[in-house]
C-alpha angles and dihedrals in degrees: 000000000000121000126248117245113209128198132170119202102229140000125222106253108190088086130257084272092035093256098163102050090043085055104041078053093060096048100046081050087056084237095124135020124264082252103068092040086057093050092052092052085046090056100035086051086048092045092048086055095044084054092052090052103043086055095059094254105170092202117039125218103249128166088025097105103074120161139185124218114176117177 
């Protein structure tokens, strides 16, 4: 029997509560520093590959998460 390898093409990146956007928001509003913005994005990209994993995806989604900042 061979096993079956699985890949999915992209991964939403705004979060499963919308983190990112709600973040990027904040920022842009001058309401938090770049820091934290970028620690969001960090969690919300560790918590997307940690999806992948936990359902079984052979190939996971990497590069896909690309981001501007521009002070």
């Amino acid at each position: 029997m061979t096993a079956l390898t699985t890949h999915i093409l992209g991964y939403p990146r705004i979060g499963a509560k919308r983190e990112l956007k709600f973040a990027l928001e904040a920022y842009w509003q001058g309401k938090t520093e770049q820091a934290a913005l970028l620690a969001t994005a960090q969690s919300v990209e560790s918590a997307n590959w940690q999806a992948q994993v936990e359902a079984g995806i052979s190939i996971l989604t990497v590069g896909d998460f690309v981001y501007t900042i521009i002070s």
